[in-house]
N, C-alpha and C positions, 0 to 999 in steps of 0.2 A: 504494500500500500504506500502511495507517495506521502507526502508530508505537505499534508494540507495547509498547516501555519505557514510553510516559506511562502505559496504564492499569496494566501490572503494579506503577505505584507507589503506583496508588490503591487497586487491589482486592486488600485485606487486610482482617483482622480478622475481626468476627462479620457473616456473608453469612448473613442470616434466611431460612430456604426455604417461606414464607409456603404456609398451606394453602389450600386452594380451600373458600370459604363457600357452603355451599348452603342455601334456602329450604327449607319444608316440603315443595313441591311437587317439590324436588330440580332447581330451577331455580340459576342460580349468580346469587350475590348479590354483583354488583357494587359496589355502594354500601356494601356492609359490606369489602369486597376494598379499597378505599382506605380504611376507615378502621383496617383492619387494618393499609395500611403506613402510616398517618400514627404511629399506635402506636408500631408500630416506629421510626422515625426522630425521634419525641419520646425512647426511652429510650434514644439512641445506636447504634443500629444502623451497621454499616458498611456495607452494601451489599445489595440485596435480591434475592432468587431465586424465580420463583415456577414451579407447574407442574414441578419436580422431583419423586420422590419422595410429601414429606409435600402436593402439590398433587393429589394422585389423576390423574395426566396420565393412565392405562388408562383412568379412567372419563368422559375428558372427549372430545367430539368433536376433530377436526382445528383447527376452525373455532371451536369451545370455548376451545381452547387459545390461539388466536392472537387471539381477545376479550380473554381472561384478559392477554395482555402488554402488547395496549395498554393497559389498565383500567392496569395497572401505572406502565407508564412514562409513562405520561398524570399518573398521581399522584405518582411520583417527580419528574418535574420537575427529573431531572440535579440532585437533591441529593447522592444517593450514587449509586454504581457500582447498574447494573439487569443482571444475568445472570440469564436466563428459562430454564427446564430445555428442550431445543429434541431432544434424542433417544427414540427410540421400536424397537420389537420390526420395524419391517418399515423400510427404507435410505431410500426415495422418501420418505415419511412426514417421514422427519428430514431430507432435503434440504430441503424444501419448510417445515419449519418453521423450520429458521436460518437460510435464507435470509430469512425474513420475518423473525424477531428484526432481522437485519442493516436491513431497510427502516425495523421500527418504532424505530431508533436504541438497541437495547441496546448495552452496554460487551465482553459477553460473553456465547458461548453455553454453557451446560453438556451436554453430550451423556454420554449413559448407553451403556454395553455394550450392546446388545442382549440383552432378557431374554426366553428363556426357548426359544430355535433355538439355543442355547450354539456359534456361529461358534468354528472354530479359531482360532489366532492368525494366522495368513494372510488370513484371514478379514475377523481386527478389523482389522487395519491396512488394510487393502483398504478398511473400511468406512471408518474414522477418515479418512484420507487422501481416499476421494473428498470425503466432507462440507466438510472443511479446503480440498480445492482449488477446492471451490464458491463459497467465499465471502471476503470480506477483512474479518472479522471473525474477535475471538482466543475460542479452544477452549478451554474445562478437559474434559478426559475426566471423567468419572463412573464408577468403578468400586467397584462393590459387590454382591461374590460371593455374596452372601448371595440378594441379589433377584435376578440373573440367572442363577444357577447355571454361572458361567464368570468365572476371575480373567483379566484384564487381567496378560502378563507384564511383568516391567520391563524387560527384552530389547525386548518390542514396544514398550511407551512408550516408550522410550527412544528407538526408529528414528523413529517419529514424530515427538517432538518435534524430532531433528535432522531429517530429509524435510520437516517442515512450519511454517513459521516462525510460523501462530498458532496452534499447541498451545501455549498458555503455560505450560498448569499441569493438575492434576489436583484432583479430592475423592477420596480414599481412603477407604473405608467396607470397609476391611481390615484386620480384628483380628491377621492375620500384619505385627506389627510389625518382624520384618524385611524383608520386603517395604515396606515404607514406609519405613525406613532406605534400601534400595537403591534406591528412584528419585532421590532428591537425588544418591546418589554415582551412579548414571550417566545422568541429564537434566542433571542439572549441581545447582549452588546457588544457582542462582538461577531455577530451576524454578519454578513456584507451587505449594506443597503445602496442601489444607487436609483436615484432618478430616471426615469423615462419621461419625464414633463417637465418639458425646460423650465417656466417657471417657477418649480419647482427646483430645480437644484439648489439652487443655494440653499432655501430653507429646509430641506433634510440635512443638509450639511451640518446645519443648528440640530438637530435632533440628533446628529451620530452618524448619519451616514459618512458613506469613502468617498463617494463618487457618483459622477454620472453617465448617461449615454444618450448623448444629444445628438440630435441631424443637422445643428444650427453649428456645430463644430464640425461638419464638410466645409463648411462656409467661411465660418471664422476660426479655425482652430485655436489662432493662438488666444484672443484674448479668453477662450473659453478655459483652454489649460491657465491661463493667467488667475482666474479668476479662482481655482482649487490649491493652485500653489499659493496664493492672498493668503485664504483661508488655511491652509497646513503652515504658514508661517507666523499662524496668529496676527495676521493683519487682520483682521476682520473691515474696518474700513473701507479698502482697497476693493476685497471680495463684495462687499455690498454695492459698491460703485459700481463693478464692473456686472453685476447682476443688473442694476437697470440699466444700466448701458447698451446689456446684451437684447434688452424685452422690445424694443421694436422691431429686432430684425427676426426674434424667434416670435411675435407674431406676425409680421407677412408669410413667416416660413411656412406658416401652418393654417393659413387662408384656402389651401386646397388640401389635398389628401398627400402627405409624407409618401415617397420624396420628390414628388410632382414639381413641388415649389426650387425643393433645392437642386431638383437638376436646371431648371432654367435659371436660377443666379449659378452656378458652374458655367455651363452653358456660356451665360455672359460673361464672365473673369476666364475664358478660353482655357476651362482644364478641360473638359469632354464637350462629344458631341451631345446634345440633346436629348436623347432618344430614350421613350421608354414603351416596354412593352403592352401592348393591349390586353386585359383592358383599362391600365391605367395611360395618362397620355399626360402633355405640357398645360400649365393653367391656360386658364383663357387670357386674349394680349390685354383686356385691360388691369389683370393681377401680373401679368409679367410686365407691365409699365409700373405699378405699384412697387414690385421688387427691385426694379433697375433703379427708380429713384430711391427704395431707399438703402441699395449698396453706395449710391454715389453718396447720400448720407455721413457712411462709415467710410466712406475715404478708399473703396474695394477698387481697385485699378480694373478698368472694365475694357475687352476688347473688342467686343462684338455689341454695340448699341443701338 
């Protein structure tokens, strides 16, 4: 069994959940996919996620998916912590993908609820727990009601995390902020908690949290890593600042459906082409005039206007 404490001392901070770049022909563009995270990891990034969420993992094959993480950690290079989103809508699916995280040497796998068969809670834990006993690599659950239309109790996290020794931690992408109060007080405090709701991060920060996994750090990396190294340095100031500083741009961001938004400011700061797969597509031009004004805002050197 690996030694769960070394990486929970690593994996904190801003965990970038790097989106999936596609070609025109809606082929995935590997070659832009590292220079996406060398990006990242020039503006201080803490650790990289990809194929969660803002990766389009519904629109990428099995076999897509498990390209997409070595592309990854083939480019990380165990600079930072690598946790690859490894969960899916059908149980086998996510078996067979964290277990392969596990082979291609990620830190961590991220597993999602199951969206959209809404599992009881008997259910999830059933789910969470086979996955966990499959492999000896450490779990953050993934829970975010919004996309799977089913919350993760903190009664069930809770059992899990004591049943299973590499559930280390969660992303909560739950606006019921007490709910995210009560997993620390019963996983414990030393739980791993990060955010999945930008405005959010900072204030779990206040509560205990490590970290978070924002899509508004494709965008911005650095001041988003700015803003958790503020706060591990006991600036608190600094970190508070740089939390409203970040909240316009992470609400444009999320005016359409993640990561719709953030590929069209990519798009315009010319690191990828545009392109997302059907059935998700580009905002409509009057939220991509929204967003271009307000990258020019934040001073984002734009190439494509």
């Amino acid at each position: 069994m690996k030694d769960y404490q070394e990486i929970k001392s690593r994996l904190r901070g801003s965990v970038t959940p790097v989106i999936t770049p596609f070609k025109a022909n809606h082929d995935i563009d590997f070659d832009t996919l590292s220079k996406l995270i060398e990006f990242q990891l020039e503006n201080g990034t803490h650790a990289i996620s990809v194929t969660g969420t803002s990766g389009e993992p519904s629109s990428l094959t099995e076999e897509e998916r498990v390209q997409v993480m070595k592309t990854a950690h083939q480019t990380i290079s165990g600079r930072v912590p690598f946790v690859p989103g490894t969960g899916s809508t059908n149980h086998d699916e996510t078996m067979r993908l964290t277990k392969k995280a596990e082979e291609i040497g990620a830190d961590a796998a991220l597993v999602i609820v199951p969206y959209y068969n809404k599992p009881n809670q008997k259910a999830l834990y059933k789910h969470f727990k086979t996955v966990a006993d499959s492999v000896d690599i450490p779990i953050i659950v993934y829970n975010i009601p919004g996309r799977t239309a089913q919350n993760l109790h903190v009664d069930t996290l809770a059992q899990l995390s004591k049943d299973c020794p590499n559930i280390i931690g969660v992303k909560e992408s739950n606006k019921d902020f007490e709910h995210v109060n009560r997993v620390l007080l019963k996983c414990g405090r030393d739980f791993l908690l990060f955010s999945g709701i930008e405005l959010l991060c900072y204030p779990m920060l206040a509560i205990g949290g490590v970290g978070s996994v924002s899509a508004t750090a494709n965008v911005l990396p650095g001041k988003v890593a700015q803003m958790h190294d503020a706060w591990f340095d006991g600036d608190v100031a600094t970190a508070q600042k740089l939390h409203y500083e970040l909240m316009e741009l992470n609400d444009v961001l999320f005016k359409d459906t993640n990561p719709a938004p953030v590929k069209a400011a990519l798009g315009m700061m010319g690191k990828i082409e545009p392109h997302l797969r059907l059935p998700m597509d580009l905002p409509s031009e009057e939220l991509q005039n929204e967003i271009r004004e307000t990258l020019n805002k934040y001073g984002v050197s734009l190439q494509y206007v």
